[in-house]
N, C-alpha and C positions, 0 to 999 in steps of 0.2 A: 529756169531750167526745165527743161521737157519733161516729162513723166514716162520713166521705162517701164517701170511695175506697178500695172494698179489691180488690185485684191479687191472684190466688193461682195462682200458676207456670205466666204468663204466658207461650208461647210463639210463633212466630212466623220462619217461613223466605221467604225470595223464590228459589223457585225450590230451589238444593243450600243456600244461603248461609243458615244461622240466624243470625239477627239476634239476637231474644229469644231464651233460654235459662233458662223459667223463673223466668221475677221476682215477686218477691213484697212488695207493700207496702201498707201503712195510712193513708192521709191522714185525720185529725180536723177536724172542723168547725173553724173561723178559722185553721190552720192555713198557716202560707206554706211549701211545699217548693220549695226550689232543687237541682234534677237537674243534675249538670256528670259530665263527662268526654269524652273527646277524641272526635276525631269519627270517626265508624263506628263508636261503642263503642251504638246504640240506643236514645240517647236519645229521638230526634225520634219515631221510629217507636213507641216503649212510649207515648209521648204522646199520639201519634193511634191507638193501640186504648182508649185511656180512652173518648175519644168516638166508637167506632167508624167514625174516618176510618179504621183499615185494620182487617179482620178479624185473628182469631189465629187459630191453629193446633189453639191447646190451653190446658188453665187456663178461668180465670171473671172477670171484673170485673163488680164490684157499684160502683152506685152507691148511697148508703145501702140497702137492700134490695134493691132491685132489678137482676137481672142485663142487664149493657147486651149490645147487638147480638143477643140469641139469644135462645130460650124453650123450656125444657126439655119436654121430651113422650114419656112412655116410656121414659126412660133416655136417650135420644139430645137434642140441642141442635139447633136450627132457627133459621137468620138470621130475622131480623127484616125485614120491608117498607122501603121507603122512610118511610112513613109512621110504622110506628112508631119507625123511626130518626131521624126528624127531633123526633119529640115530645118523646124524650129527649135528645138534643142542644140543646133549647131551655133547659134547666136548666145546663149545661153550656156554655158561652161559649168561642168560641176566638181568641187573637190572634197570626196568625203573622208571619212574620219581613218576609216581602213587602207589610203592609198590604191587600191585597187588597182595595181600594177601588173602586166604580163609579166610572169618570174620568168619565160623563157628569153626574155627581151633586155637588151639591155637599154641603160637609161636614156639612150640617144634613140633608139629605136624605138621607144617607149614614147616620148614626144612626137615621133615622127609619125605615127602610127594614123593619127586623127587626121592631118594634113595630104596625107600620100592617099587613104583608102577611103576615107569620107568627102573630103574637098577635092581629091583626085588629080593634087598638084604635081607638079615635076621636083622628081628625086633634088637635083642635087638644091633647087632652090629650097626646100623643104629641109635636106639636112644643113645648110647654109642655116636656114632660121631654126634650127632644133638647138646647133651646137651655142647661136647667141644665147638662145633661152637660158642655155644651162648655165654657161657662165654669169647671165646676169642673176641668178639660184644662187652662185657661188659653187657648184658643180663642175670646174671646167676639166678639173682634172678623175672626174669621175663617170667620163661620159662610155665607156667600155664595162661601166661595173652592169650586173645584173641587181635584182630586188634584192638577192637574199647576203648581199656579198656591201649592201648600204644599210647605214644604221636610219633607226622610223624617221628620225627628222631628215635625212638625205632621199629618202622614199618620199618622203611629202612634197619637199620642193621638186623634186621630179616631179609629181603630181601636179603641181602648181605649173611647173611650165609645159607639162603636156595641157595643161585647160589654156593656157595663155596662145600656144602653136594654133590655136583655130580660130584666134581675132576675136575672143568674144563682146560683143556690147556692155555684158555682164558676166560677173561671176558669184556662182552660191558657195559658199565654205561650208558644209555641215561638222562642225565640231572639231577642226583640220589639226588640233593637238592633242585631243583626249587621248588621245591611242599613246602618246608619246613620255618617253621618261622625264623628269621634268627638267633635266638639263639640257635638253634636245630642246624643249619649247619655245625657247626665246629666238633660236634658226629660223625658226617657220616663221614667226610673228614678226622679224626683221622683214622676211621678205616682203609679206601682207602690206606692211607698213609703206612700204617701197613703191607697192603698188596704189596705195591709197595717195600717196603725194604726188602720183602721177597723174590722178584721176579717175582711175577707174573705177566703174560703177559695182558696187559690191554689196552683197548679203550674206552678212557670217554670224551662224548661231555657235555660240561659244559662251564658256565656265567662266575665260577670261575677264575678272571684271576692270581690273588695270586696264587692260587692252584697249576694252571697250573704251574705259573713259579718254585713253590716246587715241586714238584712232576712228571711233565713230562721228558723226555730222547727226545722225537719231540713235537713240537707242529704245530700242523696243520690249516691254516685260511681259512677258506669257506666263498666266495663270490659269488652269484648268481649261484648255483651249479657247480663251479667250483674250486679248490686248488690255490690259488692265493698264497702261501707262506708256505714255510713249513723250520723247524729247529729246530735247539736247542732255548729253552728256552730263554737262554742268546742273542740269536743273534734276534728270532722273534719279542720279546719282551723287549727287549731294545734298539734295533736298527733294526726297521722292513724294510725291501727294497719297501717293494709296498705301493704306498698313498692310497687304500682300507685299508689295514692294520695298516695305522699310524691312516688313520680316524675314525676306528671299535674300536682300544684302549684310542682313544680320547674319543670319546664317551663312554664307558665302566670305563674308570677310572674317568670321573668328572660327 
């Protein structure tokens, strides 16, 4: 399998505070990675330098070849424009915890929004593939609602098929249930699921430890911005080698 995301010591301070410290990792094409560990351990933040929502420090991320946010010239790295930030973040999908939905929009217009004004495709193909989206959300009878008129889990899978309407290679989850009542969670984590048995290449930091162990191919432990463990399911999480990681699942399962 090819290599979508490669991370190579990745760092990243706010101000004295090092967040990242250096991370390094591989995500493969159809791959699903599940990121977990407590919180201010950098998760959210190593997340958003994948797709250059926050700059680093130091280090390189590649997306298959290509290095995101910067362009090397002369030995030194140069940010990248608006523009060309947003060209690569078009292959790169993101859904985060808050939905971040137009409230004046409804859910079909909501999807359509990426494909019409960013990819700059024709209406009716675009609403043709918005309305699929929703129904395969489980949505189809809700495609007229606005935000405020959907409960958080029908917000989210809206959010999951406006990321899905722009074809991505990949998709980032930042936490895509936190925000949700915990009878709504299992909605969103069906759809996840759906999309993981189809292939798609994915990166979701999540509480979810159940989840993870359904649904991921690695699982990844952040500790004080750093990778303290990383594997399969079966081995991280039923027989984890680091005591940060026996104590992060102790606490997390009682």
């Amino acid at each position: 399998m090819s290599v979508v995301i490669s991370a190579q010591q990745v760092r990243k301070s706010f101000g004295r505070k090092e967040v990242l410290k250096g991370l390094n990792l591989d995500v493969h094409e159809g791959q699903v990675v599940c990121i977990l560990g407590s919180s201010g351990s950098g998760k959210s933040t190593f997340l958003r330098t994948i797709n250059h929502l926050e700059s680093i420090d130091s280090g390189r991320i590649y997306f298959r070849d290509e290095l995101i946010g910067y362009r090397p010239r002369a030995g030194k790295l140069y940010e990248l424009g608006d523009r060309e930030n947003a060209r690569q973040r078009q292959r790169m999908a993101m859904v985060f915890q808050h939905f971040n939905l137009f409230g004046h929009r409804t859910a079909l217009e909501n999807v359509m929004e990426g494909p019409r004004r960013v990819l700059k495709q024709d209406r009716d193909e675009v609403e043709r593939l918005a309305r699929g989206l929703l129904e395969r959300v489980g949505l189809a009878d809700r495609m007229d609602a606005y935000p405020r008129q959907l409960s958080g889990g029908q917000q989210q899978r809206v959010a999951i098929a406006r990321a899905l309407a722009m074809r991505p290679d990949l998709i980032l989850f930042d936490e895509p249930t936190s925000a949700l009542d915990p009878e709504l969670v299992a909605e969103v984590l069906s759809v996840i699921r759906s999309l993981a048995a189809e292939g798609m290449t994915m990166i979701i930091v999540t509480h979810e430890i159940a989840f993870a162990r359904d649904v991921a191919d690695l699982v990844v432990v952040m500790s004080d911005g750093v990778i303290i463990e990383q594997g399969g399911p079966g081995q991280v999480l039923v027989d984890p080698q680091h005591e940060r990681t026996r104590a992060f699942l102790a606490r997390e399962l009682h």
